[in-house]
N, C-alpha and C positions, 0 to 999 in steps of 0.2 A: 358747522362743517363736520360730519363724518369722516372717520381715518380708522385704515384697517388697521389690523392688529402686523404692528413693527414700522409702519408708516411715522417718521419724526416730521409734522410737518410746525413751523415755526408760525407762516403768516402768512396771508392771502393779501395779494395785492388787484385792482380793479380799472382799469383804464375804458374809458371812453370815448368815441370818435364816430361824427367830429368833432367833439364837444369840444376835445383837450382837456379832459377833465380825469381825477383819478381819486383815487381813495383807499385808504386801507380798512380789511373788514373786522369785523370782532368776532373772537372765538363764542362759539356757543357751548358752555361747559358740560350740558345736560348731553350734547350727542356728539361733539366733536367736530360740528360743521363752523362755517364761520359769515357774517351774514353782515348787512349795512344798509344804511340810505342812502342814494344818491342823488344829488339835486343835477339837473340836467335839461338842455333844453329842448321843446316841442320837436318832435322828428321822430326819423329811424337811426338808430344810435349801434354802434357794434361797439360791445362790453367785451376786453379782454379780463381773465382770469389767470394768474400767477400765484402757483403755490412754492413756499421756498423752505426747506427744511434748513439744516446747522450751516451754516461758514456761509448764509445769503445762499447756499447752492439750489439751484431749479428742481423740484421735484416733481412737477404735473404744472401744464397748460393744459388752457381750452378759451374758445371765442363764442360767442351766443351773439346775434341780430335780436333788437324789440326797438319795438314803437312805443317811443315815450307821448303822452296824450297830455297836455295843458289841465291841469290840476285834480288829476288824477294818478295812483300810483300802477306802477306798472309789476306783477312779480315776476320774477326772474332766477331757475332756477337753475343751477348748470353742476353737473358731475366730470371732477375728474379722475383719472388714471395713473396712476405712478407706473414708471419704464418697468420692464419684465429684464431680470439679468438674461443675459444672451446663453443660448444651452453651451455646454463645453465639447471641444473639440476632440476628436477621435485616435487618439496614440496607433505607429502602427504595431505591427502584429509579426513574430516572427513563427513562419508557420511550419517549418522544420531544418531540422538540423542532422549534417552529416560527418560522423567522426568514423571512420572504419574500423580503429582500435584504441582501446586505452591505457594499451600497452606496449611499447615497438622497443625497437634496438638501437641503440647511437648510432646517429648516421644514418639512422632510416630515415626518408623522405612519406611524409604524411599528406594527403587533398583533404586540407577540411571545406566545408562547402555550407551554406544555407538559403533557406531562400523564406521570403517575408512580404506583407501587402500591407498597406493604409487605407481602412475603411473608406475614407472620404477620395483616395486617388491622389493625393497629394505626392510630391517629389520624396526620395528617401536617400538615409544616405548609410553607409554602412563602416561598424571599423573593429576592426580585431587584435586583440588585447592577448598580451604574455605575460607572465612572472616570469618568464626563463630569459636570457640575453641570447637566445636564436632569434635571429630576425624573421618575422613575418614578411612572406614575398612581394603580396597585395594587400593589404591592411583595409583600405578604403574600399575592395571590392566586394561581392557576395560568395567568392571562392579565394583561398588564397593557399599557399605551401610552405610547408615548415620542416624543419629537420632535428631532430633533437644532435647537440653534439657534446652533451655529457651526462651524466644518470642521476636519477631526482626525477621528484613532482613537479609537473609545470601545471601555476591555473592560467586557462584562459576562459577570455569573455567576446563577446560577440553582442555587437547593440546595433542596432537599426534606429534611426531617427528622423523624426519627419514633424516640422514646424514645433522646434522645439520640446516634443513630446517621444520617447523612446523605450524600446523594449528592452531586453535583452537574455541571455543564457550561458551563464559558466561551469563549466567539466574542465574537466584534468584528465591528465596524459603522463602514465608512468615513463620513462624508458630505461630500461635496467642496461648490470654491466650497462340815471335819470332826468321846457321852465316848467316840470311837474316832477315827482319824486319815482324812484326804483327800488324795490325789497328785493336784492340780490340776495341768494344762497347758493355757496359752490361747496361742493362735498365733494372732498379728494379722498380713493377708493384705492384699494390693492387687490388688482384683480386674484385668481386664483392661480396657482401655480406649482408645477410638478417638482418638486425635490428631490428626488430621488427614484431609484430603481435597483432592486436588488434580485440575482436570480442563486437559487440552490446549487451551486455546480460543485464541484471536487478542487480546488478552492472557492470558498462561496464569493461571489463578484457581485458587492454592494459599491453602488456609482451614487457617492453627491454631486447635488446641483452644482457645488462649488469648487469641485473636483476640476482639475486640468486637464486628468487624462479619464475620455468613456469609453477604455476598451477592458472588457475583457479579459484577465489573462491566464482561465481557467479554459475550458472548450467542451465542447459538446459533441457527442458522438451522433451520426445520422438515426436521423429517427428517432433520437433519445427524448420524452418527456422531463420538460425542467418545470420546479413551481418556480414561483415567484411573486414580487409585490412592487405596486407602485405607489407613492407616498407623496402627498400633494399637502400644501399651506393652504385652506380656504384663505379666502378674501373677500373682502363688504361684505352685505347683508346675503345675498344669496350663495350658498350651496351646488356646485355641480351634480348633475345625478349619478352620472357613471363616468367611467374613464377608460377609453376605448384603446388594447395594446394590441399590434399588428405589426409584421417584420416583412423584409423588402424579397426572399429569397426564397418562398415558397413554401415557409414552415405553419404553423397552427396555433392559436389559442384560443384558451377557454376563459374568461374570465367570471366571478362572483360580483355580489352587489356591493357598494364602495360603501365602507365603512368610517363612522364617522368619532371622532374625541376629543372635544374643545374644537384645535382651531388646527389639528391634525385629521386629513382621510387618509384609508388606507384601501387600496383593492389588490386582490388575493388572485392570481393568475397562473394558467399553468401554459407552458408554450412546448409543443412539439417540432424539434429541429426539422428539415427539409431530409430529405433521403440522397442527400449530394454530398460530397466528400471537397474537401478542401476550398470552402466559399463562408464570404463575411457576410455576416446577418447582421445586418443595422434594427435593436428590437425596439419598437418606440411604444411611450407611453403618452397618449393625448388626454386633453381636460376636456370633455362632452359641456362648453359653454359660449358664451360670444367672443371670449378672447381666444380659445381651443391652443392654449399653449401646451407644451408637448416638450421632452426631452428623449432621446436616445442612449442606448448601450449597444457596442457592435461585439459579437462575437465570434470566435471560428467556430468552423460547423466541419470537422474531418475525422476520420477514423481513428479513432486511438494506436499509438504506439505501443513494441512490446514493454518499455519506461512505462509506460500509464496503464498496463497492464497490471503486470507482475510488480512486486516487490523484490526487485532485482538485491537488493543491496542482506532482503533477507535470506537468500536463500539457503539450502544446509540440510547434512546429511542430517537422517532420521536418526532418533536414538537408537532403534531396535526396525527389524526388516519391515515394509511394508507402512512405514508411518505409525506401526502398535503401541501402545500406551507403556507395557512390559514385556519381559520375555519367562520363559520358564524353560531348567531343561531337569531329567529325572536321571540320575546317575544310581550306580548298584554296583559296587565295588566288589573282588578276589572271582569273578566269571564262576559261582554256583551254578549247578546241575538246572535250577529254577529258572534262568537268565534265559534260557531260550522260548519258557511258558509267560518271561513277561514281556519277551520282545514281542509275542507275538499277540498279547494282550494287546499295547500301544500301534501295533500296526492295523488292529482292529478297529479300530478308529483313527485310523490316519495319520501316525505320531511316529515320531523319532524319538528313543533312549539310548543312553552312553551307556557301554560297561566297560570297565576297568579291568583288565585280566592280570594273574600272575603265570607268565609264560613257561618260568619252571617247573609247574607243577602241574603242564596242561599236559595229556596222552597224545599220540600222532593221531589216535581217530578222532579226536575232539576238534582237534584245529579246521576241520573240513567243515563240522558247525557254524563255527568261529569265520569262516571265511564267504560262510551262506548268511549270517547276522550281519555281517558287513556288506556284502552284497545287495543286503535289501534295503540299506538305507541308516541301516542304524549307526552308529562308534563305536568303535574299538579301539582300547586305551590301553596305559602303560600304568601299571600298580606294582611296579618293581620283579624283581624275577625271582625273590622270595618271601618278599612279606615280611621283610625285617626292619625294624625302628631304626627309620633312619635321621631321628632326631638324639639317639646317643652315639652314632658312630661318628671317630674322626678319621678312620682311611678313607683316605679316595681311591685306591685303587679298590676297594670294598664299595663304595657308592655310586662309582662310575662303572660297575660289575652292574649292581643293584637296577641302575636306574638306563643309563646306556646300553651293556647289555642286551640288558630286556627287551628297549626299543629295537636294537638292530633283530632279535630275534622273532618279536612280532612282523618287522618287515619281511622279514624271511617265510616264514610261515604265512602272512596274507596276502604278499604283495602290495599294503601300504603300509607307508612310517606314519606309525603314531605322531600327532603332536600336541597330544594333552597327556600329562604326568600327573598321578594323584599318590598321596604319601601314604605309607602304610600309618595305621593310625593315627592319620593327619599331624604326625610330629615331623619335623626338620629344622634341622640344625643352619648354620650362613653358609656353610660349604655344599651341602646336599642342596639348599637350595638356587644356589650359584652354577653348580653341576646339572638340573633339571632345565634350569629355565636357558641354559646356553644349547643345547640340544633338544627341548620340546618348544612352543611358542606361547603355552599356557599352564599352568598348574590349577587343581581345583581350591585349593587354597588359597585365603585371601593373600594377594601379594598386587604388586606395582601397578601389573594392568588391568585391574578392579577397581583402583581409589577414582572416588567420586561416582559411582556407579549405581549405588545403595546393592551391592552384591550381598545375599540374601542365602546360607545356606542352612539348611534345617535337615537333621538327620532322620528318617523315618524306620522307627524298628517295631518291633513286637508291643510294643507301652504306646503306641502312638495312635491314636481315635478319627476320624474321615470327617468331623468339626473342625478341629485341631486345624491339620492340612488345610482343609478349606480357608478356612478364615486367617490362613498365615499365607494363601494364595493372595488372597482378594487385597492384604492389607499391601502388599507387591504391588498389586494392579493397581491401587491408590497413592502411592508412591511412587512410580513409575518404573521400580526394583528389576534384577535380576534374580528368580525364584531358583534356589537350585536346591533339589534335594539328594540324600545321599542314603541310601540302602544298601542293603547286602543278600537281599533274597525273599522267598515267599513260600506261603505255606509251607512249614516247617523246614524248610533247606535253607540255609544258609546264616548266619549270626543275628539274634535275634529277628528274624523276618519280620517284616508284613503278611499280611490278608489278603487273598485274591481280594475278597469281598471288600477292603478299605480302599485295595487299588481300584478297582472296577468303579465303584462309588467318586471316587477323586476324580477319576478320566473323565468322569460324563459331565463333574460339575466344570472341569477345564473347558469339554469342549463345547458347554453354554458359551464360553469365553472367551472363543479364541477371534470374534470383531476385536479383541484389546491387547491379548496376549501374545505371541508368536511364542510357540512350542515350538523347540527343535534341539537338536546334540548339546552336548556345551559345547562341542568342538566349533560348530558352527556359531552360535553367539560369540565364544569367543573371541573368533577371529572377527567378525564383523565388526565388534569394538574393536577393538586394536586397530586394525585396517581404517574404521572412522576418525579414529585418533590422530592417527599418523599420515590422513590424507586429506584436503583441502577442494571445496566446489566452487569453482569459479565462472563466470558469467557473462556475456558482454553481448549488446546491440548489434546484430550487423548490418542490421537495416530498418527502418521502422516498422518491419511485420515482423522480424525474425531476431532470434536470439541463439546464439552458441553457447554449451552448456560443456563442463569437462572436469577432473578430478588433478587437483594439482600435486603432485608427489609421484615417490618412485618408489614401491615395494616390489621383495621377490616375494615368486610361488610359493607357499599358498595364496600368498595376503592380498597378493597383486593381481589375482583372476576372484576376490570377491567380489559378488556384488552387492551396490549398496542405494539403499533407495533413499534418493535426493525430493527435497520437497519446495517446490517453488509457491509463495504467497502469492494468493490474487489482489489486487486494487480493485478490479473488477472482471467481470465473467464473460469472456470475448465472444462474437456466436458461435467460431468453430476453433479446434486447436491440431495441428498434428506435429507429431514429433516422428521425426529419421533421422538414420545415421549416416556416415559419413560419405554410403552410398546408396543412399535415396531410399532408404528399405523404412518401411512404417513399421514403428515400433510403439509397443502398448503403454498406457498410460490411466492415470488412476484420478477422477475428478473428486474432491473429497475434501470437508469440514474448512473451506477455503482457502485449500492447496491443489496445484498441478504433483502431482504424485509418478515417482517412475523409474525405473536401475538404471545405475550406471557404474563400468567399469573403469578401473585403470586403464589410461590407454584410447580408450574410446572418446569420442565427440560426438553429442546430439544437436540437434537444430529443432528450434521449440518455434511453429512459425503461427500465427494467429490471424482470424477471418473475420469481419464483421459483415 
């Protein structure tokens, strides 16, 4: 007797009829089959065959008809089959889900809703699960109503179930506040058989034979190409050729040649979903032989959600405008005669510079400069209203002269209040710094709203080389730094200057660079950190194509009319995306290094809604 590989078979039993006669065979050691003589008499004889593996249990029958001949033997050879385990049954499938917030107010009344299918059609039953003591309205239905009625996290759960097989999906909800002889031989065989089926999806969906449940619970977007393999146990002596995979719903595959190792094949398949939106593809895998046994996986076949889009849970403001790697800004401190020859340097190429003025010391004709430097985009800053160390003074009424002062006089004189302070001689005392920062929103000096920034200031004067700079830029842009440098003037005006020529040279290696850097004011950096500091991007589904997007916090002007570019992660790349605001207006957006890229203010709500 032959026996496949896993087959326990114990002993073959052999009955005959009519004879009444029976016998048990002997194993044959060389191949595993098992064989005997029967004494029997003249006639036509039906010989049963009974193979019986552990505990006497049945593991293959078969019957064979011969004519037994008077003193002659008769051979007789008969194969049998061990049973194929049954393929497994189909779990259902919960095919979406509807929460409209996941955040409400005491006492608010919530519709949660789902809806869900069983491959096979089978009955379902449904039931909806709390941690909170709000009672669920319908529990057992596919919609039911809840109310939160005090503040806390509630989880809940939602399961679908059907022949004991079930899906399910938990989210939370804030709510605040042989008379001649016979040579029998019976070879009991394990046919071949599919084990398995695994497909590539976003979680990858590997189904054993022995599995309970073959569903899916990954999914596939229309028209999406998935690979895949199907994994079969040869059995007896021959080999299937090929193993033929094919789904019930209109989709495509391609399969390769079935590969083989020991007493494992394997075939290599790729399947292209259907171009239909919310339908179960039953994918099967069959054996190309006489038994053509076959098992199945079902999967959904619907359009991704903005959940399985985006990386919702990642989203967040950018470090620096625009998604940039760093920032840089060029400061030039006491408004030199030179200030207006480098504003207009940096505007020649497209750039924004901070100057620092001391307003005491400025002429009435000079302010109408002062007030065309600002106008075109540049800063203008507070450097105190005499340029005195205000890291040995202890009056206040002396530094609040100094530093206040000054401020209201710039606004006088431009029409805007400064709100970046720079110290004369970069020295201050707890008081003069306590006095700046309660009347400006930044100082160029390292203090509070800097830490953790890699704030990065490098002074450039007369001693200073266009290597130097460069390579103290680049090591910023490697760090992801805040670049700021600090000057005083050019060609010969102003405390030990700079070079047109070192400037000129720096600008052009920047604006190799600005895919990484964001050039602009300090005024403007700085506020953009602070403002990302002190404000929060929040997120939520409000439908399965659409997402609302918003900035959680409350700043005043300035802080609170920045804008700040929010970056949403992709899971995957939808075919189309659009984003508007609160009244339907298309607003611009940036596809990039696998991010949704885009501004947003205080105040404001966009809708992020996606197409396949």
């Amino acid at each position: 007797m032959d026996t496949a590989t896993g087959v326990d078979v114990e002993y073959v039993d052999v009955a005959a009829a009519p004879a009444r006669a029976s016998f048990r065979l002997q194993r044959n050691p060389e191949d595993g089959s098992f064989f005997g003589v029967l004494q029997l008499p003249a006639g036509q004889q039906t010989l049963t065959a009974t193979a019986y593996g552990l505990d006497d249990a049945v593991v293959a029958s078969g019957t064979i008809t011969t004519t037994v001949v008077a003193g002659r033997t008769s051979i007789v050879r008969l194969t049998l089959y061990t049973e194929v385990p049954p393929a497994p049954d189909h779990g259902p499938i919960i095919t979406s889900l509807m929460v409209p917030k996941t955040a409400v107010l005491v006492g608010e009344q919530l519709a949660l809703s789902a809806t869900g299918i069983d491959p096979d059609g089978d009955p379902v039953s449904w039931l909806w699960e709390s941690s909170c003591p709000e009672r669920l309205l319908t529990p057992t239905e596919p919609s039911t109503l809840w109310s939160a009625i005090q503040p806390g996290t509630c989880i809940f759960n939602v399961t679908l179930t059907s022949n004991g097989l079930s899906d399910s999906v938990t989210f939370s909800i804030e709510s605040v506040v042989g008379d001649g002889t016979a040579d029998v031989t019976v070879a009991v065989l394990r046919p071949s058989v599919v084990t398995g089926i695994r497909l590539e999806t976003d979680p990858v969906c590997d189904v054993a034979r022995s599995a309970l449940d073959a569903t899916c619970r990954a999914k596939a977007a229309p028209g999406q190409r998935v690979s895949g393999q199907v994994e079969i146990a040869l059995g007896g002596s021959s080999h299937p050729s090929w193993i033929e995979v094919f789904d019930d719903c209109g989709g495509s595959t391609e399969t390769s040649s079935l590969s083989v190792s020991g007493t494992v094949g394997t075939e290599n398949f790729t399947w292209t979903a259907p171009q239909l939106s919310g339908v179960v593809c039953l994918l099967t895998g069959r054996i190309v032989d006489a038994t053509a046994d076959q098992m199945a996986v079902s999967v959904l076949v619907d359009t991704p959600t903005v959940s399985e889009t985006f990386a919702m849970d990642d989203v967040r403001i950018a470090s620096y405008r625009d998604g940039k790697r760093a920032a840089a800004s060029y400061t030039w401190d006491d408004g030199t005669a030179s200030s207006f020859a480098i504003a207009a340097l940096f505007e020649s190429l497209g750039m924004r510079a901070s100057f620092y003025i001391i307003p005491g010391a400025i002429t009435d004709a000079t302010w109408a400069r002062w007030r065309d430097v600002l106008a075109r985009g540049h800063e203008v800053g507070n450097h105190s209203m005499t340029h005195i160390n205000l890291g040995n003074t202890s009056s206040e009424e002396t530094i609040s002269y100094e530093i206040e002062g000054a401020q209201r006089l710039i606004e006088e004189k431009l029409g805007a209040k400064p709100d970046v302070f720079v110290f004369p001689y970069s020295s201050y005392n707890a008081l003069s710094a306590e006095i700046a920062l309660r009347s400006h929103l930044a100082t160029r000096n390292a203090g509070p709203f800097v830490a953790g920034y890699g704030y990065r200031v490098l002074p450039v004067d007369s001693g200073s080389t266009t290597a130097a700079v460069n390579a103290a830029l680049a090591d910023a842009i490697t760090a992801g730094a805040w670049f700021v440098t600090a000057g005083h003037g050019m060609d010969g005006n102003g405390f030990q200057p700079v070079t047109s020529q070192l400037l000129s040279e720096h600008l052009a290696f920047v604006a190799e660079r600005q895919s990484q850097v964001w050039v602009d004011t300090f005024r403007n950096v700085a506020l953009y950190r602070i403002a990302r500091e002190r404000l929060n991007v929040r997120i939520a589904a409000i439908s399965a194509r659409a997402a609302a997007l918003w900035l959680d916090g409350m700043l005043d002007a300035p802080l609170g009319a920045i804008p700040l570019t929010v970056e949403l992660p992709f899971l995957r790349i939808p075919g189309a995306i659009r984003v508007r605001d609160a009244l339907g207006r298309e607003l611009p957006f940036v596809v990039a290094n696998g991010v949704l890229r885009m501004e947003l203010r205080q105040g404001e709500e966009v809708l992020v809604e996606i197409e396949d």
